[in-house]
C-alpha positions in Angstrom: -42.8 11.8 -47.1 -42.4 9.6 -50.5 -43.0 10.7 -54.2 -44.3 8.4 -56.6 -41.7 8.8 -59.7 -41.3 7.4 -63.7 -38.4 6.4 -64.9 -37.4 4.3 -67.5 -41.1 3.4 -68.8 -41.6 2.3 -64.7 -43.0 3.5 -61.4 -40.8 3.8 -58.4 -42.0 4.7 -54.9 -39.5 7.3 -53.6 -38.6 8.0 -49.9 -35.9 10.4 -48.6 -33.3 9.3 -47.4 -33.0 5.8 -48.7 -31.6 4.1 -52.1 -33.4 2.9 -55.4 -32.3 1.0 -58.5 -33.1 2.9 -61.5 -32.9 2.2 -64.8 -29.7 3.4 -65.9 -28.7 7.4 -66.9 -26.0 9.2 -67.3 -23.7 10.5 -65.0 -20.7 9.6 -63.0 -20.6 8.3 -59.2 -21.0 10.8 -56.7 -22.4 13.5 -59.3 -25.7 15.3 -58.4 -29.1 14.3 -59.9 -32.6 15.9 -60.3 -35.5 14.1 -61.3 -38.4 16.4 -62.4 -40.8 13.2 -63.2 -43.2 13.6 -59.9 -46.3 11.8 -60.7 -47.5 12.1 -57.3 -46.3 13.3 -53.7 -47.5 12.2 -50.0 -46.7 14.2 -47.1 -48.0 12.1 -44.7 -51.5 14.1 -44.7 -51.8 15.8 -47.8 -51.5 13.8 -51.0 -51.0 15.7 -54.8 -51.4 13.9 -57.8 -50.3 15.1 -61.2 -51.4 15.2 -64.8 -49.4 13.5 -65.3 -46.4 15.6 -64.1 -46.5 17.5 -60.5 -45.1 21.1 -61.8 -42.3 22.4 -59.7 -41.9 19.4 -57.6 -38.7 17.2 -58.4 -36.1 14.5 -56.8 -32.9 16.0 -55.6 -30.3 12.7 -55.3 -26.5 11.4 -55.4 -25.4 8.6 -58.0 -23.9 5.8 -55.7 -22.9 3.3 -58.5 -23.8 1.9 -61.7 -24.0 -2.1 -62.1 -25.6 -4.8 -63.5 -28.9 -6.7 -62.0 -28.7 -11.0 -62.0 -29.3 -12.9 -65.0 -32.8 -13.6 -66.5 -32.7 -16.3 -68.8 -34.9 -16.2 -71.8 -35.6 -20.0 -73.1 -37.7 -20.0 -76.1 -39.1 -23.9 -77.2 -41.8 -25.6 -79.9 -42.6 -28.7 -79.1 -42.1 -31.3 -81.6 -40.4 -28.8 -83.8 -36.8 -29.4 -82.7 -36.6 -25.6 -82.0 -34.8 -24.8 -78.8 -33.2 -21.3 -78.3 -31.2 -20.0 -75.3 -30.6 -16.4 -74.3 -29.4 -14.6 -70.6 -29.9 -10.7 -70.0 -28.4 -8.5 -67.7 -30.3 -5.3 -66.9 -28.0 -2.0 -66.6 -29.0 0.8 -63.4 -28.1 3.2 -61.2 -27.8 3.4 -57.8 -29.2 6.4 -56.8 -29.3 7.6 -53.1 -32.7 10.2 -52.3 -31.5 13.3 -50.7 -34.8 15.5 -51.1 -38.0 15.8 -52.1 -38.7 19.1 -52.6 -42.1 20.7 -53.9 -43.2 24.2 -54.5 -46.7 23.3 -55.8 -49.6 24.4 -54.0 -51.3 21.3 -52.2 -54.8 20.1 -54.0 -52.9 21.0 -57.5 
């Protein structure tokens, strides 16, 4: 079973049981999460697609750790212009380990 969830403006593919990088939310390590943003749910033979929201079906997960991805540098040049500028970014998320997906919508919803 995986769930198809938005977060942070993005698409993540969900399955139970493993770990995703999100973008980052509140909440200390170890607390309890739910994420209500199902855009879609597989089941291995049925599949439910929302619009844009599947009601009553949500993410039930564990905040493992908060950090910081690797650096992306941003290099910004005009030629002949003698304009050079520099800059690194470090995205912030959340590590955030998939207990459950549960559902209570009625398939074909």
């Amino acid at each position: 079973m995986y769930a198809i969830i938005e977060n942070g403006g993005k698409q993540y593919k969900i399955i139970e049981g493993e770990k995703v990088k999100l973008e980052k939310f509140t909440g200390v390590e170890g607390e309890d999460v739910r994420i209500k943003e199902v855009l879609a749910l597989n089941d291995g033979n049925n599949t439910i697609i929302g619009s844009p929201y599947i009601d009553g079906a949500y993410i039930q997960g564990k905040v493992v750790s908060h950090g910081r991805w690797k650096k992306v540098i941003v290099f910004k040049y005009k030629r002949r212009k003698d304009y050079k500028k520099k800059n690194g970014h470090r995205q912030h998320y959340t590590e955030l380990l998939v207990e459950k997906i549960y559902t209570e919508a009625s398939h074909g919803a």
